[in-house]
C-alpha positions as CSV (number, residue, x, y, z in Angstrom):
1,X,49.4,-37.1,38.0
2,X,48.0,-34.7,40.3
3,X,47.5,-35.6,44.2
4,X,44.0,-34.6,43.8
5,X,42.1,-35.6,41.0
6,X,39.3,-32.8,41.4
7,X,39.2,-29.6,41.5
8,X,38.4,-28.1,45.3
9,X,35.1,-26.8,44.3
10,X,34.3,-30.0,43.0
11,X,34.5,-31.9,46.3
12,X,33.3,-28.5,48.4
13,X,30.4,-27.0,46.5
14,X,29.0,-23.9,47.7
15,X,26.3,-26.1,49.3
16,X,28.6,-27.9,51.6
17,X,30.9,-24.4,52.3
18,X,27.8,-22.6,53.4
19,X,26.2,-25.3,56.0
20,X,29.8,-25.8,57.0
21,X,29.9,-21.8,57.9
22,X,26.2,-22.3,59.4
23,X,27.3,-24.5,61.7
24,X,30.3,-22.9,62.2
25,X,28.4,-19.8,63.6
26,X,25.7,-21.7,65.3
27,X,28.3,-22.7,67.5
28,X,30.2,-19.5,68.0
29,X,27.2,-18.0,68.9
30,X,25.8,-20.7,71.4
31,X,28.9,-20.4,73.3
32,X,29.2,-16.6,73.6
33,X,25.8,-16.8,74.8
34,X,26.9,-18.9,77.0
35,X,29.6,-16.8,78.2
36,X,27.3,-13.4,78.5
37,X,24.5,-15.5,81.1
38,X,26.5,-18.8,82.2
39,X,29.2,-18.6,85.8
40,X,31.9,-21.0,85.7
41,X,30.7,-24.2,87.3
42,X,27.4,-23.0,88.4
43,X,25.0,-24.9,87.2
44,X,21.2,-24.2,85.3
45,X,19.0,-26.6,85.8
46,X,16.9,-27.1,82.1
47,X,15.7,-30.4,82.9
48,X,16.3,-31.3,86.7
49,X,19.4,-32.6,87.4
50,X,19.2,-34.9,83.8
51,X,20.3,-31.8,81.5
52,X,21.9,-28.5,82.9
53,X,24.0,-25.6,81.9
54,X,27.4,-25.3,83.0
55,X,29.8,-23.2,81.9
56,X,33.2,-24.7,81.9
57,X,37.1,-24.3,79.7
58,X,38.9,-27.4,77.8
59,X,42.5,-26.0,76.8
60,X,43.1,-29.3,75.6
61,X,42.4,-31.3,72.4
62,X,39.7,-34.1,71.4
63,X,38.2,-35.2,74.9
64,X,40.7,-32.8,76.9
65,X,43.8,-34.9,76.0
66,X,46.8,-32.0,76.7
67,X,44.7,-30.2,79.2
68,X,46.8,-27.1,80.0
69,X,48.9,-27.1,76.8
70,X,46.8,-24.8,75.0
71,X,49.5,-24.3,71.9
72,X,50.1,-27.9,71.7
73,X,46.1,-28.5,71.5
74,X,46.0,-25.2,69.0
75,X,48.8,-26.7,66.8
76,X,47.3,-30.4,67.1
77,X,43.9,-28.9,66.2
78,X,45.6,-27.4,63.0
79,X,46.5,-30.2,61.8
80,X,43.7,-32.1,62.3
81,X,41.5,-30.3,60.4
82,X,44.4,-30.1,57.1
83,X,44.3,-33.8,57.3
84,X,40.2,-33.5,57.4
85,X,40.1,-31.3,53.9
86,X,42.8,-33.3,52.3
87,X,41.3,-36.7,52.9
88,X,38.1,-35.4,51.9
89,X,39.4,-34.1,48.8
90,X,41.4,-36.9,48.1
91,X,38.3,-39.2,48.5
92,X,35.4,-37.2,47.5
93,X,33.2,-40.3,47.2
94,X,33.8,-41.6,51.0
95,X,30.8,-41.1,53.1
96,X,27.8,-39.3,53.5
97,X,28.6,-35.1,52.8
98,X,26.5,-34.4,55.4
99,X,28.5,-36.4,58.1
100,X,31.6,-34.5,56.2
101,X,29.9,-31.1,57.1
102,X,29.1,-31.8,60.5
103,X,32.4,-32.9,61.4
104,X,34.2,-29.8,59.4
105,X,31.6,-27.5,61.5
106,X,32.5,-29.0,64.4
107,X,36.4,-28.9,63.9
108,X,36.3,-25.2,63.0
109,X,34.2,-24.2,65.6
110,X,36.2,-25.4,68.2
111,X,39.5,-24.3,66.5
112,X,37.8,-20.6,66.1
113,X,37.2,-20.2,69.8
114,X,40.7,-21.0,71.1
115,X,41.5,-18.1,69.6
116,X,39.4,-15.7,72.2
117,X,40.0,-14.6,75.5
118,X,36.7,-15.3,77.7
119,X,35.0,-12.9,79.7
120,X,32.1,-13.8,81.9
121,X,29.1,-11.4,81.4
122,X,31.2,-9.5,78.8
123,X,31.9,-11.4,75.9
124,X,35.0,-12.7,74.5
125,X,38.1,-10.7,73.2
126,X,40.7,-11.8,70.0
127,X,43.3,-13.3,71.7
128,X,45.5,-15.7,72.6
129,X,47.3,-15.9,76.4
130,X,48.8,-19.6,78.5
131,X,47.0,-19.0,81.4
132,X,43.8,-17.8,83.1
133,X,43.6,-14.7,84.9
134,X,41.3,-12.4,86.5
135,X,37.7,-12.9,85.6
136,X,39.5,-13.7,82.2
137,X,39.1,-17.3,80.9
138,X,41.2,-19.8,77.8
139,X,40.3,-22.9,76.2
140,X,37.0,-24.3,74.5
141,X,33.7,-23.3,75.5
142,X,31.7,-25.7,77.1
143,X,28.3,-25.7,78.6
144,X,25.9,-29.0,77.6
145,X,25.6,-30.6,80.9
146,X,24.2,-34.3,81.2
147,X,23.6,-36.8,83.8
148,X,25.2,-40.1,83.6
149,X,24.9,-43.3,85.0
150,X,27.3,-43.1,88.0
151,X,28.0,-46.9,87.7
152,X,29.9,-45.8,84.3
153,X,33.5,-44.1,84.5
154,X,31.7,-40.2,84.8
155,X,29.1,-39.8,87.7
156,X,27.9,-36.3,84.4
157,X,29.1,-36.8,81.1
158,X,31.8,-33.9,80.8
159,X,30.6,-31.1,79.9
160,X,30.4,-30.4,75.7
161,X,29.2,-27.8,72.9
162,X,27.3,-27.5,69.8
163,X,30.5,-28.4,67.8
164,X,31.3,-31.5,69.8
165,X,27.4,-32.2,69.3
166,X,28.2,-31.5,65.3
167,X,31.6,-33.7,65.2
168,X,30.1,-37.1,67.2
169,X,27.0,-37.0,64.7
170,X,28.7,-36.2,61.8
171,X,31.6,-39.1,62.7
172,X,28.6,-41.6,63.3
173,X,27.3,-40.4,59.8
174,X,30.2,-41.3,58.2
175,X,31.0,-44.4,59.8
176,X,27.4,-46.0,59.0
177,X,27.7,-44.7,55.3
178,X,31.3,-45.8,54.8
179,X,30.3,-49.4,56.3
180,X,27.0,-49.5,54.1
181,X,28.9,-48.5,51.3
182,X,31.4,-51.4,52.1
183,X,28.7,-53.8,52.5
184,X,27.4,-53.1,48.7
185,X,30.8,-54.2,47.4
């Protein structure tokens, strides 16, 4: 018996590979837009003080758990997204492929850009460094900016990205279609 009982293609049709690498590249490109116009911390007002642009680094993992250990949040992002394919694979008929895609866009997004080197007005260069230095900047790119009720644990939700935007969605997706597909049962 074979641990997966399809063939890859079978649960990743072309379809669902290319709006993964759409999203994908969405992302990658928000951000190094972000990194040619946005300062660190500065803020852009879009929408008063409600929405904003605001460029800012997460060298950690999911919600900036491990800030400051970028390998350990490189590794553990690795990993995370083997465990996505194969659980996918193994259970091609869980959830909505959409939510699937989103969350796959998302993951590799995120996991591409800790791979760069970030340079404000510049670009980004293929690297990988520990630290921060000079006009040089490591981690995640974020730059969504939104108020929150200050009565709640933020006074702004932290700042996030098109990928995190892509994962939350695509996790809700999933969770509503794996529960509605429970409920027929």
């Amino acid at each position: 018996m074979k641990f997966f009982e399809k063939k890859f293609l079978e649960v990743y049709p072309p379809l669902f590979l290319i709006s993964v690498v759409l999203g994908t590249v969405i992302d990658l490109v928000t951000k190094y837009i972000a990194i040619l116009y946005l300062h660190p911390h500065s803020p852009v007002e879009v929408l008063g003080n409600f929405f904003r642009l605001t460029l800012t680094f997460n060298t950690g993992f999911v919600m900036g758990f491990f800030q400051g250990f970028p390998r350990t949040s490189l590794a553990m992002t690795a990993v995370a997204i083997l465990v996505l394919i194969a659980y996918r694979w193994k259970n091609p008929d869980l959830g909505h492929p959409a939510g699937w895609a989103l969350v796959m866009s998302g993951a590799f997004g995120n996991f591409i850009d800790k791979f760069f080197v970030k340079v404000i007005g510049v670009g980004a260069e293929f690297g990988f460094v520990e630290n921060q230095f000079a006009g040089k900047f490591i981690g995640v790119v974020d730059f969504l900016d939104f108020d929150w009720p200050n009565w709640l644990i933020y006074d702004r939700w932290p700042a996030f990205n098109f990928a995190d935007s892509c994962v939350s969605v695509g996790l809700v997706l999933l969770i509503l279609t794996m529960k509605l597909e429970e409920d027929k049962k």
